[in-house]
N, C-alpha and C positions, 0 to 999 in steps of 0.2 A: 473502514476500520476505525481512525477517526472519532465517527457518531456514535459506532458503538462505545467504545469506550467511556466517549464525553454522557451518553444516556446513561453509562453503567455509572461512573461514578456523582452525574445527579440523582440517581434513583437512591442510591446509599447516601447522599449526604439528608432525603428526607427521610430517612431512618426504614426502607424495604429492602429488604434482599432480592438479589437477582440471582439468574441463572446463566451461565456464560456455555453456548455449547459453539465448540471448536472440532472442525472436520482435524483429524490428525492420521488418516491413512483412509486412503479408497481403491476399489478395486474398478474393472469394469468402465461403462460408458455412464456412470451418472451423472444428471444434473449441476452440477455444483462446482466451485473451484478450487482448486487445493489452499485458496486460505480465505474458505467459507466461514462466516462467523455469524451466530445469530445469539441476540440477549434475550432472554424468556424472565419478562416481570411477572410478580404473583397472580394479575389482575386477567392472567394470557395474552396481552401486548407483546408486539413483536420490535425489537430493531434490528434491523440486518434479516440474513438469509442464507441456509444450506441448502435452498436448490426448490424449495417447495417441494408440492406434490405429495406422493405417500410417506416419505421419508421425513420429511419436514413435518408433518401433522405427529409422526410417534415420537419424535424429538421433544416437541412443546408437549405433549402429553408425558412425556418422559421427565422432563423439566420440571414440570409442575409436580412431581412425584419428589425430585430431587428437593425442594424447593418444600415440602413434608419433611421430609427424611432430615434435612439440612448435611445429607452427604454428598459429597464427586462421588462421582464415576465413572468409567467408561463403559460405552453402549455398543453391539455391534448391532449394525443392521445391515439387511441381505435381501434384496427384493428378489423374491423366488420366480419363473418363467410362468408361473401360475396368477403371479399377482400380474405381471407384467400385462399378462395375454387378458385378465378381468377388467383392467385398468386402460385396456387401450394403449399400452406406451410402448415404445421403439427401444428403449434404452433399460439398463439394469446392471446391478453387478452389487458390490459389498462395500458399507464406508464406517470407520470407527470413528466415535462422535463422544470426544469427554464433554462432560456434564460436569462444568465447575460453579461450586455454591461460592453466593461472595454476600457475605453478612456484616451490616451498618457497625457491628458491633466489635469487630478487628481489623477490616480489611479496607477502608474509607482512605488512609494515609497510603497504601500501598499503590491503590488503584487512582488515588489524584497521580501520583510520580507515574503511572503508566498513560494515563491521561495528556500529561504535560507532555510526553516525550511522542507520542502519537501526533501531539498538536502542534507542536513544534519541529516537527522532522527530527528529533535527537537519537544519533547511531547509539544505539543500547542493543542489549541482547537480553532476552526475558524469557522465562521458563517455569513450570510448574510441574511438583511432582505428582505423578498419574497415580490415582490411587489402588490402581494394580498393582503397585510397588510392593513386595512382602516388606522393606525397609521403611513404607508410608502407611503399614496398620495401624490406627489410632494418633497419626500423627494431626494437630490440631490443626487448623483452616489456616488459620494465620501464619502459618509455618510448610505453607507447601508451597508461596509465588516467590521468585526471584528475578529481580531486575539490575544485570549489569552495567554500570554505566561504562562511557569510554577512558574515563582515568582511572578503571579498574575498579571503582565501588561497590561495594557488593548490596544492595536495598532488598531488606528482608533476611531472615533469620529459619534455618532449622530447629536451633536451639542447641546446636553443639558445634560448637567453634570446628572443631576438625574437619567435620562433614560440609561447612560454612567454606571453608578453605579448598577443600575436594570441587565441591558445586563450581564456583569462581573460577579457578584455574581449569576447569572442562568448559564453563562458557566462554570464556577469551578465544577461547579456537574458532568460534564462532564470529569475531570479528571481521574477519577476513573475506568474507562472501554472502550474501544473504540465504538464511536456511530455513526450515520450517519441517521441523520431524521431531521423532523419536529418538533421543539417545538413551545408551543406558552407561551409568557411571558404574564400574569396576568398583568397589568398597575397598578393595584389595590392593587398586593399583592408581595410577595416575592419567590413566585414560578414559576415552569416552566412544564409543562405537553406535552408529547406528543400528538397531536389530529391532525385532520385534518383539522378543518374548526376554523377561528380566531373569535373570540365574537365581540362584541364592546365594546373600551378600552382595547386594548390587541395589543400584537406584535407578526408577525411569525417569525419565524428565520428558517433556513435548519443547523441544525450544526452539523460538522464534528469535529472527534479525530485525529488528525496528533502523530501518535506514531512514535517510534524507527523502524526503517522496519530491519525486522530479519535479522541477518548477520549467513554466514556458514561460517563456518572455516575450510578449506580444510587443512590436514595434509599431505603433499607429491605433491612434482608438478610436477608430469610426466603426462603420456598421459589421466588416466581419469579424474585427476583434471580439464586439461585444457579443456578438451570437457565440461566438467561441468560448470565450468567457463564460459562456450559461452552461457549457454542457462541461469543462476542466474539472472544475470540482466532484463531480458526480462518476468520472471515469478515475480519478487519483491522482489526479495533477493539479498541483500549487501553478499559479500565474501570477505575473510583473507585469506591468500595463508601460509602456514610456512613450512620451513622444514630446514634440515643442509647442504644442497647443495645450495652456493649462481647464481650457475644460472641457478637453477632452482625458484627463485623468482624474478624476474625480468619483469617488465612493456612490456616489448614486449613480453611476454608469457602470461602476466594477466595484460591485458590495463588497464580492469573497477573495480581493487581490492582496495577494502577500502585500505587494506593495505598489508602489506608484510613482512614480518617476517622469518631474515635466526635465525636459533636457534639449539639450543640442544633439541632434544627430550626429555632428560629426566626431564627437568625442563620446555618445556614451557606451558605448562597451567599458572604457575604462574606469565607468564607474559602477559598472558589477561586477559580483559574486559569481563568477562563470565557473562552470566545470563538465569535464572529459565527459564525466558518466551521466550527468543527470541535468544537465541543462541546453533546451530545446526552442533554437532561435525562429519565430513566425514574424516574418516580414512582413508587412501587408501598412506603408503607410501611404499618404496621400498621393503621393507620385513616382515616377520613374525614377526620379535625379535623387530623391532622398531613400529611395530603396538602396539604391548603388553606393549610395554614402555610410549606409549602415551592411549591407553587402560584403561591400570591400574590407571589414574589421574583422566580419563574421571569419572572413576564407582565411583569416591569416591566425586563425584558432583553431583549438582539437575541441570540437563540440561535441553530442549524441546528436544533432539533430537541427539542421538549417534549411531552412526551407521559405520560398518567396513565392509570391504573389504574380500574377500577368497572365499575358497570350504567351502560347508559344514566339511568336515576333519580337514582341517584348525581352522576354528571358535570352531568345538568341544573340539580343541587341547587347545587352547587360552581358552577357558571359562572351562579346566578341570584343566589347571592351576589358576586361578583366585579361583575355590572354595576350591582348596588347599592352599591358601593365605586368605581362610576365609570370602570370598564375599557371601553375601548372595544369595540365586535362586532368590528372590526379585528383589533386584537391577540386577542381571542377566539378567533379562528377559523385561529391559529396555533398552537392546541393538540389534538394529538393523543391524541381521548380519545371512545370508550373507545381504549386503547390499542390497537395491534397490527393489522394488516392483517382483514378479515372472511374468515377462513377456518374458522369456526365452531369456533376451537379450546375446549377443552372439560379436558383436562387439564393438570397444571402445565409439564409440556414443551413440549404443544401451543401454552400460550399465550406461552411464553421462544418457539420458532420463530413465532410470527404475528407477534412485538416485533423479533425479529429481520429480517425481514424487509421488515415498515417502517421501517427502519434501513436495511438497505440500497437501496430505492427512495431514501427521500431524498436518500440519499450518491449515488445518479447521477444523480437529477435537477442534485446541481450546484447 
């Protein structure tokens, strides 16, 4: 999400318009994710992806249409058993795909502030009016994105203070949980409901939760940090490098690291940013005795996600000290170790993808 962004708003700052198409309701077995995004520049360059295949080829040709017109819109598309069966594919069903036009000529300040807040992990809530909207006919480009911040700022304008005030207090509800749909705001009243189809005297909106995007914290930067490191970014996870060897944390070993941290094992937890929901502890330094020493900090916190390195021998050895020190089986058995999913991985890659991978389980599990 990210790169898109960061591509959408280079593409505007050299004066071309883009095409922003956003999956915003699917039906069915397709392709794709529920916050598939893909940018369609003039030239037919792509950044991002709703899923390829059939669906994706009438998007970018639909895009390119959009990208004429210089109108949004929303597209349905329906891959029929017909197409399926010519096509060879297993899968099919219905997904509605807006086509948002974003032009150098009003919307370059809007989309830096979506930019920054993407790149930055900043909790915002952001929304655009769907131009189905009977309330969004002829309403102008520059007046249909809305970006909430978290001390309530509203960035971006309808053009009428009232409706300005309406939008605002229906995305704050959104703070609360990450969302990613269709509301439709009552004109009438001071609500906001999810539906599908808008009344009359009503607004659509598509709105998105921009959270914190989870950060791992690699303890040890030798060889499976750094294969781990190659594939974090790519899957949606920010990384922290730390360890007490200063070159072993170092930019040319870990380009894409939030940050980097030479320290004392024994004290550094208390020198991060930890949290319940979105911070995921990977063990993995040079030995037994400094694993246990960073270990021991980890269990005595409410993490997402801690997880160490070893044999199972190893790990017994570790967790038979720890309940000699009084840790509960509870909290025990909230550690992820040996690390990394049971896919018999075997070389250093193998085992950054098995780490990886329990990574990502636990981040849907939710």
């Amino acid at each position: 999400m990210r790169q898109v962004f960061q591509t959408l708003y280079h593409t505007l700052q050299q004066g071309q318009p883009a095409v922003l198409a956003t999956v915003i309701s699917r039906k069915g077995s397709l392709p794709m994710s529920d916050r598939a995004r893909m940018l369609v520049l003039p030239d037919g360059t792509i950044c991002g992806t709703v899923g390829g295949g059939i669906i994706e080829a009438a998007v970018i040709e639909e895009a390119l249409g959009v990208l004429e017109t210089r109108m949004s819109k929303v597209r349905n598309f329906d891959l029929t058993s017909e197409q399926i069966e010519s096509e060879g594919m297993t899968c099919g069903g219905r997904a509605g795909i807006f086509l948002e036009y974003f032009s150098p000529d009003n919307a370059l300040e809007l989309v830096h502030q979506l930019a920054q807040r993407y790149n930055l992990s900043e909790h915002a809530v952001v929304a655009s009016i769907l131009p189905r909207s009977r309330k969004a006919t002829g309403r102008p480009a520059e007046n249909r994105r809305f970006i909430l911040t978290r001390d309530g700022r509203l960035i971006g304008s309808s053009g009428d203070d009232t409706l300005d005030l309406k939008i605002r207090d229906s995305l704050q509800l959104y703070f609360k949980e990450p969302v990613l749909k269709v509301v439709t705001i009552e004109l009438g009243t001071n609500e906001a409901t999810a539906v599908e189809s808008s009344p009359e005297n009503s607004l659509e909106l598509f709105v998105e939760t921009v959270v914190p995007a989870p950060t791992v914290y690699l303890f040890g930067g030798g060889h499976v940090s750094q294969h781990l490191a190659e594939i974090l970014p790519g899957i949606g996870f920010e990384y922290v490098v730390c360890d007490d060897r200063q070159e072993f944390v170092t930019k040319n070993l870990f380009p894409h690291a939030k940050d980097l941290v030479c320290c004392d094992f024994a004290t550094v937890l208390g020198q991060l940013q930890l949290s319940a929901q979105s911070s995921y502890l990977v063990i993995v330094t040079r030995g037994h005795a400094s694993d246990l020493v960073v270990l021991r900090q980890a269990m005595q916190r409410e993490l997402k996600y801690v997880g160490m390195i070893g044999s199972k021998r190893k790990v017994a050895l570790l967790l038979e000290e720890l309940r000699k020190e009084g840790l509960s089986e509870a909290k025990l058995k909230e550690l992820h170790a040996p690390i990394g999913l049971p896919i018999g991985a075997d070389t250093l890659e193998e085992i950054a993808i098995s780490i990886a991978a329990e990574l990502i389980q636990v981040r849907r599990k939710g």
